[in-house]
DRENVEX-838574 format. One line per field, with one value per atom (N, C-alpha, C): x, y, z; atom name; residue number from 0. Coordinates in steps of 0.2 Angstrom, whole numbers, plus 2048, in hexadecimal, padded with zeros to 3 digits. Layout:
x: c(X	...)
y: c(Y	...)
z: c(Z	...)
atom: c(CA	...)
nr: c(NUM	...)
***
This chain:
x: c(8D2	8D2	8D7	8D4	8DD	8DA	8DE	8DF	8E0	8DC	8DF	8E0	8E6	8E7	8EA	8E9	8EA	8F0	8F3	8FC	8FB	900	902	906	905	907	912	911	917	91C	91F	926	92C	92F	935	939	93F	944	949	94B	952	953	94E	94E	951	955	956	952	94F	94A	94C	947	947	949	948	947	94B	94E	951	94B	947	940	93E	93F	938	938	931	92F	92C	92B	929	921	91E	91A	915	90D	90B	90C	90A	909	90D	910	916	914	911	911	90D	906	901	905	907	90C	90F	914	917	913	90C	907	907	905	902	909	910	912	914	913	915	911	909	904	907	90B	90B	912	914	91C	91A	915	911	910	910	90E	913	911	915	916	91B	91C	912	913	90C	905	904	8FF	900	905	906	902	904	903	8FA	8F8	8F0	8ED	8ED	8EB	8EA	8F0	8F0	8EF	8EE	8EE	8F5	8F9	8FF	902	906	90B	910	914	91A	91F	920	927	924	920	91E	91C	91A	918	91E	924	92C	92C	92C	92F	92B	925	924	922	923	926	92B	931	938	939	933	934	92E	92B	929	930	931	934	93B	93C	943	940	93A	935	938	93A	93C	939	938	934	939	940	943	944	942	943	948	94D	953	953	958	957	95C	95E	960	959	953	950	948	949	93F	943	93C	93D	937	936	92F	92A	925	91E	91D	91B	91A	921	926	92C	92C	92A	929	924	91E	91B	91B	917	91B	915	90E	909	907	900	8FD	8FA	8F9	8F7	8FE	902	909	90D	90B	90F	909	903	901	904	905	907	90D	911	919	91B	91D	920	928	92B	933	933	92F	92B	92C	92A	927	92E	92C	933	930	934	933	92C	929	923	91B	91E	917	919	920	91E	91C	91C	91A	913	90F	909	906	909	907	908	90D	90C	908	906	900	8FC	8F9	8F1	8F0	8F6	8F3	8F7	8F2	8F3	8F4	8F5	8F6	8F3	8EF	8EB	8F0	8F3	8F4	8F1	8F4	8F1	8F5	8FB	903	903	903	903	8FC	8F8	8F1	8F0	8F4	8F5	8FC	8FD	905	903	909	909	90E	90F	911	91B	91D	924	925	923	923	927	92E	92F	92D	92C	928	92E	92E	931	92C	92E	92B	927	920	91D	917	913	90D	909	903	8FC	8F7	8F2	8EE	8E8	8E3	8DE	8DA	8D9	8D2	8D6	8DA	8DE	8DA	8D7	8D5	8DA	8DD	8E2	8E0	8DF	8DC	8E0	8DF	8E5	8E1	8E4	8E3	8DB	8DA	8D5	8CF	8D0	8CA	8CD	8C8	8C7	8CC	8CF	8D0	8D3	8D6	8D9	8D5	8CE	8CA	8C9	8C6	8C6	8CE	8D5	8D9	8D9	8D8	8DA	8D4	8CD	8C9	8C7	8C7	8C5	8CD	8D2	8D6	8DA	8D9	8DB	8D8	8CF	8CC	8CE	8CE	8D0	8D7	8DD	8E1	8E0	8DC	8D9	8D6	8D2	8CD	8D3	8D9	8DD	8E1	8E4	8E4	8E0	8DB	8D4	8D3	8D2	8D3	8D9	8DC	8E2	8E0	8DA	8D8	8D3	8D1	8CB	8C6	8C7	8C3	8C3	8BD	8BE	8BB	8BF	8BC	8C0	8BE	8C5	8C4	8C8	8C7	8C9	8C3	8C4	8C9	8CE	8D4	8D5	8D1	8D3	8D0	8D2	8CD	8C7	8C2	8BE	8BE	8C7	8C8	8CB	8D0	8D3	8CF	8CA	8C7	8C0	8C0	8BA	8BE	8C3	8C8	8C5	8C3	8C1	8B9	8B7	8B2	8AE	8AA	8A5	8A1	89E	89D	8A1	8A8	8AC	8B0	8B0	8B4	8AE	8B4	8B0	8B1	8B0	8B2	8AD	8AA	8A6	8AC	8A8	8AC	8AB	8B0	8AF	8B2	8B1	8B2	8B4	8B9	8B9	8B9	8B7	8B5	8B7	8BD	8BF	8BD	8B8	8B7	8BA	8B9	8BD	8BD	8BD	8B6	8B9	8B6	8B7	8B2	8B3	8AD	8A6	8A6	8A0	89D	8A2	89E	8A5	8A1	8A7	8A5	8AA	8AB	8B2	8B2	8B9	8BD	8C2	8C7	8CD	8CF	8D2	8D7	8DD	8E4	8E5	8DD	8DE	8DA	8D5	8D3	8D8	8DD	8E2	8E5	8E8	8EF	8EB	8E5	8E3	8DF	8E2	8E1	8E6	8EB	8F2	8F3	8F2	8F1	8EE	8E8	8E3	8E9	8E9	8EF	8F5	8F8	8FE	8FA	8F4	8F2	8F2	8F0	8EC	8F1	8FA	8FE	902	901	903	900	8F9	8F8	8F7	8F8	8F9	8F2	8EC	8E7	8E4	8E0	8DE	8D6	8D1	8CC	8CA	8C6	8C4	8C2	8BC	8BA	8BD	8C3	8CA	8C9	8CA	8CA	8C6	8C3	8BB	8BE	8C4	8C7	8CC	8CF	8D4	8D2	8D9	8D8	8DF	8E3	8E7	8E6	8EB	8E9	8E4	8DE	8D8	8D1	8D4	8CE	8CA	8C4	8BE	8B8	8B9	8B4	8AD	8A7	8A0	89A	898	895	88E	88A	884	882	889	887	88D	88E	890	88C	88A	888	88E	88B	88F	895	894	898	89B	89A	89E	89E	8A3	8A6	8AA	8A5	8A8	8AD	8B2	8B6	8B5	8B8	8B8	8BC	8BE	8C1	8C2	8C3	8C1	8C8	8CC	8D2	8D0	8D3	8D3	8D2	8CF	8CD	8D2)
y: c(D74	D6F	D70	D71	D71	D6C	D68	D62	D66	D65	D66	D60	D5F	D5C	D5D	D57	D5C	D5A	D5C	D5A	D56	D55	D4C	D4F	D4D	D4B	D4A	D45	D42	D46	D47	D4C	D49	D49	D46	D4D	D4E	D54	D4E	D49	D46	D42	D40	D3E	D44	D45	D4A	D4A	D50	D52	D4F	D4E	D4B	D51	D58	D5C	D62	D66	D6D	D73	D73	D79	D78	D7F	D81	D87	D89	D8F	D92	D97	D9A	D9A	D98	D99	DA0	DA1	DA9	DAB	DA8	DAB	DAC	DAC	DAC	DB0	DB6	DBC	DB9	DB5	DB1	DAC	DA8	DA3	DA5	DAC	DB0	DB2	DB6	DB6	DB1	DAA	DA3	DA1	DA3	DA0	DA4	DAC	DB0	DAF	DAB	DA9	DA2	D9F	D97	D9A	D9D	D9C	D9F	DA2	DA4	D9E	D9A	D93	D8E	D8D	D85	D7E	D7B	D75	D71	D72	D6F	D72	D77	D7B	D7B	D77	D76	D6F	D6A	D65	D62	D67	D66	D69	D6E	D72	D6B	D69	D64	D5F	D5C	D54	D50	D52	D4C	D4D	D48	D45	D4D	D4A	D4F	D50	D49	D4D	D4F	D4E	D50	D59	D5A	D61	D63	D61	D65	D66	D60	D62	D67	D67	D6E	D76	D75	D7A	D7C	D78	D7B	D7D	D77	D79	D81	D83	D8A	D8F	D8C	D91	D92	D8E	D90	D92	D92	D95	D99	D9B	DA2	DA3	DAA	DAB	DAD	DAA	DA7	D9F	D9E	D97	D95	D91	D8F	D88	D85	D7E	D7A	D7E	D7A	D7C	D7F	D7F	D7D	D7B	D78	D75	D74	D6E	D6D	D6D	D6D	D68	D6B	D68	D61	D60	D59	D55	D56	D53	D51	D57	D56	D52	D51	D51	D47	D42	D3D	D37	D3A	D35	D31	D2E	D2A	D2B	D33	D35	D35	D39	D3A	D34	D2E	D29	D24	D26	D24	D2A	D31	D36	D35	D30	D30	D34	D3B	D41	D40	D3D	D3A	D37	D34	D2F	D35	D3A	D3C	D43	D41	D45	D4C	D50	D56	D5A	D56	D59	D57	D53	D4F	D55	D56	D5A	D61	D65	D69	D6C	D64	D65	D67	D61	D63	D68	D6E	D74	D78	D76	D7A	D79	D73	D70	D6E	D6C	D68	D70	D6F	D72	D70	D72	D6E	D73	D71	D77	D75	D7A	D7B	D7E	D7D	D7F	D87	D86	D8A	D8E	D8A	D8D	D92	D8D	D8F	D8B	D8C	D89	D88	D85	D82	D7D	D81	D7E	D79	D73	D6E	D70	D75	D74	D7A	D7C	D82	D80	D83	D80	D82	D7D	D7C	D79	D81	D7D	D79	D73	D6E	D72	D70	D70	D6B	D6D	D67	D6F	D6E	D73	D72	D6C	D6A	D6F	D70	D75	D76	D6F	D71	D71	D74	D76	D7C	D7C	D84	D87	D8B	D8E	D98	D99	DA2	DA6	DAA	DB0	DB4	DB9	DC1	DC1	DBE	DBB	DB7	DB4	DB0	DAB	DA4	DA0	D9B	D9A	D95	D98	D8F	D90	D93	D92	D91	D9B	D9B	DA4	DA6	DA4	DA9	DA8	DA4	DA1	DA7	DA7	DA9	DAA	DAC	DAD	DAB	DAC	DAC	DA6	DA0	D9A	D9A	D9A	D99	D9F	DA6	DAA	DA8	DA6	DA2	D9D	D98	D94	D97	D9B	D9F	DA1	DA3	DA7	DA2	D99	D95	D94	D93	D90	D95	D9C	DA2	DA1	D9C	D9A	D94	D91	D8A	D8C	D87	D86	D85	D7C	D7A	D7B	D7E	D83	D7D	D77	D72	D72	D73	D71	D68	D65	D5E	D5D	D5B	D5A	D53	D53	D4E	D4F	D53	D56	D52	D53	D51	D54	D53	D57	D5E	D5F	D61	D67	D65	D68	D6D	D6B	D6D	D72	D72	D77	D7E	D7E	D85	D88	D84	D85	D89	D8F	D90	D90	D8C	D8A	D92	D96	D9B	DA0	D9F	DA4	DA3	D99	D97	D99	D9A	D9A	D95	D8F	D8A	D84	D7D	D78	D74	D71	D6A	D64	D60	D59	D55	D52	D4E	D45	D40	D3C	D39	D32	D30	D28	D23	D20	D19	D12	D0E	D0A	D04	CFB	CF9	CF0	CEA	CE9	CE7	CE5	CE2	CDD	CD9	CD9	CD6	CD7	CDD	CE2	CEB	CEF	CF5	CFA	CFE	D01	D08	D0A	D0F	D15	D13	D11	D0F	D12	D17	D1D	D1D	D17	D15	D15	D13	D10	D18	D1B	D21	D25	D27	D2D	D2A	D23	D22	D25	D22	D22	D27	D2E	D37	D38	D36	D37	D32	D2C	D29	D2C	D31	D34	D3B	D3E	D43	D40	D3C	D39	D35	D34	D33	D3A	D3E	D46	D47	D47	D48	D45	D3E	D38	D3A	D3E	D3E	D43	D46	D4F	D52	D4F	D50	D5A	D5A	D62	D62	D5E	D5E	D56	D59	D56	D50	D4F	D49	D45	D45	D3F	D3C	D3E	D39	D36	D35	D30	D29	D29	D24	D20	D24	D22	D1B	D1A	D11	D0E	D14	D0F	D0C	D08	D00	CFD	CFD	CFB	CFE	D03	D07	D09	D0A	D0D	D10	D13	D1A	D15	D15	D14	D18	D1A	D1F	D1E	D19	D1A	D1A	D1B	D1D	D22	D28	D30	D33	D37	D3F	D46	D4A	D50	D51	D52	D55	D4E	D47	D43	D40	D3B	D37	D31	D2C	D26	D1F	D1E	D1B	D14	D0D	D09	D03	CFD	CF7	CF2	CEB	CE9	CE3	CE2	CE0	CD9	CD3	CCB	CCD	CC9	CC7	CC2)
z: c(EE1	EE7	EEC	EF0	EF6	EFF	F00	F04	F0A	F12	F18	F1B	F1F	F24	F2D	F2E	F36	F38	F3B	F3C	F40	F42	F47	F4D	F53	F59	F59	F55	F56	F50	F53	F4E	F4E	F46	F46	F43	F46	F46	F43	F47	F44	F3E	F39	F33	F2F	F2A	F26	F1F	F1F	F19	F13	F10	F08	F01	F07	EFF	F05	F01	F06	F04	EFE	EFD	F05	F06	F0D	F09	F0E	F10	F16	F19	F1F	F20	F27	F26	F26	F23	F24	F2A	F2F	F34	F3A	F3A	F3F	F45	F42	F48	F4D	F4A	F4D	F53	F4E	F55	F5B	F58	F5E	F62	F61	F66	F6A	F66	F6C	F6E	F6D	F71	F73	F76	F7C	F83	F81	F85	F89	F82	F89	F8A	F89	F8D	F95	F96	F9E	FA1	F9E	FA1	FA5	FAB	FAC	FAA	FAB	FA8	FAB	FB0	FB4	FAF	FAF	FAC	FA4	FA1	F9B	F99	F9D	F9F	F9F	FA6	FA7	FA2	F9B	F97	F93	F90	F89	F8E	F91	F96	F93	F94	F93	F99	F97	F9F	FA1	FA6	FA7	FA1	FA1	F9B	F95	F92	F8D	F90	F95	F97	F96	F9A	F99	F92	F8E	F87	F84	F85	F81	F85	F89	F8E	F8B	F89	F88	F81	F7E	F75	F77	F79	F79	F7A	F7E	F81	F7D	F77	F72	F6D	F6A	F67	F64	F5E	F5A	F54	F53	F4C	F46	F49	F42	F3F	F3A	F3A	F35	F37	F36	F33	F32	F2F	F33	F3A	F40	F45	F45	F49	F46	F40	F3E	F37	F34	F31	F2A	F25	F24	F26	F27	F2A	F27	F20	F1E	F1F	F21	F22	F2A	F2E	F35	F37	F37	F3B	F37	F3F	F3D	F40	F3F	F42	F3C	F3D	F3B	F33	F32	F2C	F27	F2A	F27	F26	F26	F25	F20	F1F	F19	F14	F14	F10	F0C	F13	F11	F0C	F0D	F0C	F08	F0B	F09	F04	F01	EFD	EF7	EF7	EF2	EEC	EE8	EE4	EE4	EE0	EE0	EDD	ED6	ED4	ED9	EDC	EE0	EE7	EE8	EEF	EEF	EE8	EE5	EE4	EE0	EE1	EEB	EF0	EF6	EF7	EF7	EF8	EF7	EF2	EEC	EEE	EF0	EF1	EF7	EFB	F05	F09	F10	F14	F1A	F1F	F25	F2B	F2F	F34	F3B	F3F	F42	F49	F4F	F55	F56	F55	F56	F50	F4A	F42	F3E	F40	F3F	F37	F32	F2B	F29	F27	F26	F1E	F1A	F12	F14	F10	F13	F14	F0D	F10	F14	F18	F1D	F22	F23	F2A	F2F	F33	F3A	F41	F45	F49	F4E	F53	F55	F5D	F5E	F61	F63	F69	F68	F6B	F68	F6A	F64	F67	F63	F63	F5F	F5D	F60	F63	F6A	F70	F70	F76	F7A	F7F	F82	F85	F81	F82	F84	F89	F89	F87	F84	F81	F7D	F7C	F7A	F74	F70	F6D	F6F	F75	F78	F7B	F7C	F80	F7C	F78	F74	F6D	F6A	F66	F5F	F60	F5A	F57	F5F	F61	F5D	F60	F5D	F57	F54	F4A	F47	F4B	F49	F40	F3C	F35	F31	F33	F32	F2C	F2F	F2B	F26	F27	F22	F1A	F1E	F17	F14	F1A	F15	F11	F11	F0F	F07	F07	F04	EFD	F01	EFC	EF7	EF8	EF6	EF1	EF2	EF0	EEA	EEB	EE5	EDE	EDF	EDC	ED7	ED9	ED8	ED3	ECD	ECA	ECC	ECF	ED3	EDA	EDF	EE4	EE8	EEB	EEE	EF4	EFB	F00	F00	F01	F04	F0A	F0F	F17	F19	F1B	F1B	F23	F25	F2D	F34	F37	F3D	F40	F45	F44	F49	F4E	F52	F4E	F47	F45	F40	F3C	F38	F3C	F42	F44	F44	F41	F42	F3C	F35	F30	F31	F2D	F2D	F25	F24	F20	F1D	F22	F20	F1A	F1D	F1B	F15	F14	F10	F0A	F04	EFE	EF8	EFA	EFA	EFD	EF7	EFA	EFE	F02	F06	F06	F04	F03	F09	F0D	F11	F13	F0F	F0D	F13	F16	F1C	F19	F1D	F1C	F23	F1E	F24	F22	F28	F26	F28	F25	F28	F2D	F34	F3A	F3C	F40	F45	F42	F3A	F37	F33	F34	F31	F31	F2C	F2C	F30	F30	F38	F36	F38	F39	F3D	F3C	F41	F40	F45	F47	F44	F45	F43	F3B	F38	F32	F2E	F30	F2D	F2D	F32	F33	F2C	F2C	F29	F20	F1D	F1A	F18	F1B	F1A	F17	F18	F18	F10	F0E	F09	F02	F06	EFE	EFE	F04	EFF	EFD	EFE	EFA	EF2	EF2	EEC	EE8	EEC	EE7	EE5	EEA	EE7	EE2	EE1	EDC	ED5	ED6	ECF	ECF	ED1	ED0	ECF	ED5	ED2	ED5	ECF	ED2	ED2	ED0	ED0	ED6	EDA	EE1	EDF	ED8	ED6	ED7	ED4	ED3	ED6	EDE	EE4	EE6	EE0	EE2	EDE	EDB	ED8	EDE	EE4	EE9	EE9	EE9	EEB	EEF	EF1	EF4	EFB	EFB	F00	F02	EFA	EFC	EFC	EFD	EFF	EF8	EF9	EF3	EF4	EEE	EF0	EEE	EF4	EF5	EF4	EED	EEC	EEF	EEE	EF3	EF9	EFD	F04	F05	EFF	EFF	EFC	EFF	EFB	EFB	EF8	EF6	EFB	F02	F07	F09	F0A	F10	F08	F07	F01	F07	F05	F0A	F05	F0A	F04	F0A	F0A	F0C	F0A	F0E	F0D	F11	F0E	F12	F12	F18	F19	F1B	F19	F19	F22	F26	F2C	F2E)
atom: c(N	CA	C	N	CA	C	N	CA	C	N	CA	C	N	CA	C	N	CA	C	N	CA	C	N	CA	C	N	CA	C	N	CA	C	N	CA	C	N	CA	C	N	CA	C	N	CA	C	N	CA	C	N	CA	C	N	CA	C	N	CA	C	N	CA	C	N	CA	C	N	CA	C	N	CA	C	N	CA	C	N	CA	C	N	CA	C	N	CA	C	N	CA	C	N	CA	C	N	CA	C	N	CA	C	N	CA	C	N	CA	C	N	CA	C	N	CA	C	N	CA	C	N	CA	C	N	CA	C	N	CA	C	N	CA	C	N	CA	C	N	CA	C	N	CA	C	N	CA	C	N	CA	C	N	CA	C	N	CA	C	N	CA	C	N	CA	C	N	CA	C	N	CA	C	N	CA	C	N	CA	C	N	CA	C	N	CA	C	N	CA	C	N	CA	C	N	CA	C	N	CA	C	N	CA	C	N	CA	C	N	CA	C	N	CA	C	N	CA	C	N	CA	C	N	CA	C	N	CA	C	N	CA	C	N	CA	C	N	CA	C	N	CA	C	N	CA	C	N	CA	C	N	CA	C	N	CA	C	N	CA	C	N	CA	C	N	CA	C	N	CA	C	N	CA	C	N	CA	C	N	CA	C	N	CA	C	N	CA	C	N	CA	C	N	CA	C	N	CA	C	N	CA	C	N	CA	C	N	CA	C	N	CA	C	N	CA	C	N	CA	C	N	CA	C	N	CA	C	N	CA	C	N	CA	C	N	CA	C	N	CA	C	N	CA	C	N	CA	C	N	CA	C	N	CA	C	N	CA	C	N	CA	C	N	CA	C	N	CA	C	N	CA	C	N	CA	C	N	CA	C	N	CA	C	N	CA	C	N	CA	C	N	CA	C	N	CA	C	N	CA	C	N	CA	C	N	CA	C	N	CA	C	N	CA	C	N	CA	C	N	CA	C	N	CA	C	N	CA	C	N	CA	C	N	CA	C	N	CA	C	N	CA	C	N	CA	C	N	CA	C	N	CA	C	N	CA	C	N	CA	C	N	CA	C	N	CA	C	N	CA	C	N	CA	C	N	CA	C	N	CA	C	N	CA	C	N	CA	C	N	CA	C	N	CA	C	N	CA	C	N	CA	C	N	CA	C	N	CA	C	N	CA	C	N	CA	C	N	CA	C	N	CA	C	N	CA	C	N	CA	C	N	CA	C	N	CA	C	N	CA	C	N	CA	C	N	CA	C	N	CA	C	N	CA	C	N	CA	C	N	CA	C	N	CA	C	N	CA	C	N	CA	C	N	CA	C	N	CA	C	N	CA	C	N	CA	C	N	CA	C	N	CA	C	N	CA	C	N	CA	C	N	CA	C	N	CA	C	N	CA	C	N	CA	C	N	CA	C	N	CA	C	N	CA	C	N	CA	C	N	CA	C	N	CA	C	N	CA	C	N	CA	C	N	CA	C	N	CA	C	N	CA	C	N	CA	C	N	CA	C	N	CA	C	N	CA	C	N	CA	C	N	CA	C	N	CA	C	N	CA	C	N	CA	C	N	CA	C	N	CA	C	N	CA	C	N	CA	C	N	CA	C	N	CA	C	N	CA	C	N	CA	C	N	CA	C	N	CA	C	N	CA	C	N	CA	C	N	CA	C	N	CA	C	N	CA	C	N	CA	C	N	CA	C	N	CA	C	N	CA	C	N	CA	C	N	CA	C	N	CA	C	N	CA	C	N	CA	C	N	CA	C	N	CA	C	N	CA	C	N	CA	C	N	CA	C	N	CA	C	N	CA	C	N	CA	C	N	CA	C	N	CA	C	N	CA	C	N	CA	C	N	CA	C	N	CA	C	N	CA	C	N	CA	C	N	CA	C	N	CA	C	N	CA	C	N	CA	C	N	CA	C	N	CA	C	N	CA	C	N	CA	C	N	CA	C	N	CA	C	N	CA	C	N	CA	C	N	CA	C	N	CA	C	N	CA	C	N	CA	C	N	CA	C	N	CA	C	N	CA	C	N	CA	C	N	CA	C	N	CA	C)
nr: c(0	0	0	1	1	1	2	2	2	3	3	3	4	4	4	5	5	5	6	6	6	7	7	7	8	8	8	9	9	9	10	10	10	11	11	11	12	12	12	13	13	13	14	14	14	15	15	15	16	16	16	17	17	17	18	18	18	19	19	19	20	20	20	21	21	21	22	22	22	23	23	23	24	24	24	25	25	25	26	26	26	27	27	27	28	28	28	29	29	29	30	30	30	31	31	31	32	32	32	33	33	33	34	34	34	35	35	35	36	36	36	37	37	37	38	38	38	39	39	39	40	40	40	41	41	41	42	42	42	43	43	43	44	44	44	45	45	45	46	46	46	47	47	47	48	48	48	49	49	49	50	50	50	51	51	51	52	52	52	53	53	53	54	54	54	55	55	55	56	56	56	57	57	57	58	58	58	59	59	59	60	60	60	61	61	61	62	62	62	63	63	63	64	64	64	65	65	65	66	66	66	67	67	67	68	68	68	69	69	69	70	70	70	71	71	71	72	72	72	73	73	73	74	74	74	75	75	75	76	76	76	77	77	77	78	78	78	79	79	79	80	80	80	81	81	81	82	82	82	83	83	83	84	84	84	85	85	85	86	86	86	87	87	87	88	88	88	89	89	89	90	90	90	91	91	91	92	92	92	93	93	93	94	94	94	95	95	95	96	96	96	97	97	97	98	98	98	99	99	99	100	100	100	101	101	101	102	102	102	103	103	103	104	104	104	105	105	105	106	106	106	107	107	107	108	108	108	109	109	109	110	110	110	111	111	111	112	112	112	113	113	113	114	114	114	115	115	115	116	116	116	117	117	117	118	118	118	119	119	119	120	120	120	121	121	121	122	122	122	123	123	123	124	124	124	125	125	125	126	126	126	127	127	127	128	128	128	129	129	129	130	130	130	131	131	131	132	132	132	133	133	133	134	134	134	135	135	135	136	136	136	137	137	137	138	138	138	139	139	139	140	140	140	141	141	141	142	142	142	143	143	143	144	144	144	145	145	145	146	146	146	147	147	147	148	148	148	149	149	149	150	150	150	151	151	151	152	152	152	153	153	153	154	154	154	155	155	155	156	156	156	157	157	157	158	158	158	159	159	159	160	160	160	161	161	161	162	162	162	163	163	163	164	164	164	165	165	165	166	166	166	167	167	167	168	168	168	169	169	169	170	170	170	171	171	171	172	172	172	173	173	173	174	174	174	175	175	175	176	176	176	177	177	177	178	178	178	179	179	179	180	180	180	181	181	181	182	182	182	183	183	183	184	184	184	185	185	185	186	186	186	187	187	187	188	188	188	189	189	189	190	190	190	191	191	191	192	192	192	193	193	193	194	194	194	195	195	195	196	196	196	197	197	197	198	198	198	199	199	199	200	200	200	201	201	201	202	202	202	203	203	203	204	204	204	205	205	205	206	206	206	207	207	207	208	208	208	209	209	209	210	210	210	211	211	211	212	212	212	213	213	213	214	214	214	215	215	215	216	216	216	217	217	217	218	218	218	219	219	219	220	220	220	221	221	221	222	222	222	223	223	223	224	224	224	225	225	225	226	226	226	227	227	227	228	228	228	229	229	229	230	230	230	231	231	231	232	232	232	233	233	233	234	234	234	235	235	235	236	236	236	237	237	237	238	238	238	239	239	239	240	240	240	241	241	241	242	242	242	243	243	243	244	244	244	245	245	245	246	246	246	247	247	247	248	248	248	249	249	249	250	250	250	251	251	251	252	252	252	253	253	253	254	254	254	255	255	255	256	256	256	257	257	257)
***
């Protein structure tokens, strides 16, 4: 079994890491390409590509442009340590002692726009370049085009490592189109998280993200290697609902006091 998830927007560099293990990521050369492409870019043309404001275009304008294909432990960070949204704070990484952050190495991954696949202690120096970014460059129209087969066979070579050959979908749906179905050799399980609101359940954004990030801090808690397991998740509520899942989507649900 092995976990993807999709990284997070919001980055923390000034917390100090919980654990000194890293590692490098594969692909490096990969990233060096995509940031030879945006460093051609203006703060402005940075800006209108990704839709964010000015200062946000500056800062990663400038974090391109220090971009180095050495990574240091004054200039990145590991990934599950860096990255600091909504999924990552149900994960809480800092939380987790040495045999639990061990398993995530083994079993989660992290898709990438810059990276393309990131094991969770990989340092990561800090950038924003989300997946469905149309980004043109030397491979095509986009970031899907330059990843091309690529993540998936990383993915593929994990998974060769594994008994049970099950990806579990923790990703987004922007993040996980980089994955190819055909090529993966490997089922996909997709767990989909709702909650009561205004009379019914429905996915709500804040609460599914955080609650991505919650089942692999479970997978990790119990060290699970067989996908089934997670048909037992229950933290903060949540429960797996078997008559409205089949094979591929596994819906889990809860319902919070009004």
């Amino acid at each position: 079994m092995l976990i993807v998830l999709s990284p997070a927007k919001s980055l923390d560099y000034s917390t100090p890491s919980t654990t000194d293990t890293h590692t490098t990521p594969d692909f490096i050369d990969h990233s060096a390409e995509l940031i030879s492409v945006l460093r051609e870019l203006s703060p402005a043309q940075i800006g209108s590509m990704m839709k964010i404001s000015d200062p946000l275009a500056q800062l990663n304008t400038a974090r391109f442009a220090s971009w180095s294909k050495k990574f240091t432990s004054a200039n990145s960070k590991q990934a599950i340590m860096a990255f600091n949204g909504d999924v990552y704070e149900g994960l809480d990484a800092a939380s987790l002692n040495t045999t639990q952050l061990n398993y995530a190495q083994s079993r989660i991954r992290i898709l990438s726009g810059l990276y393309g696949v990131l094991r969770p202690l990989d340092r990561m120096q800090p950038y924003r370049l989300e997946m469905g970014t149309s980004l043109a460059n030397p491979r095509g129209k986009n970031l899907y085009a330059f990843w091309g087969d690529t993540v998936t066979q990383a993915l593929n070579q994990q998974l060769s490592r594994q008994k049970a050959k099950t990806l579990v979908n923790l990703a987004s749906e922007e993040y996980f189109k980089v994955v190819r179905p055909k090529v993966l050799d490997a089922g996909i399980v997709t767990p989909v998280f709702e909650d009561w609101k205004n009379g019914k359940y429905k996915i709500i954004s804040f609460y599914a993200k955080r609650a991505r990030g919650l089942m692999a801090r479970y997978a990790a808690l119990n060290k699970i290697s067989d996908a089934e397991k997670l048909k037992e998740f229950d933290l903060d509520g949540y429960q797996y609902i078997p008559q409205d899942s089949d094979s591929g989507r596994w819906l889990f649900r809860r319902r919070l006091a009004e």
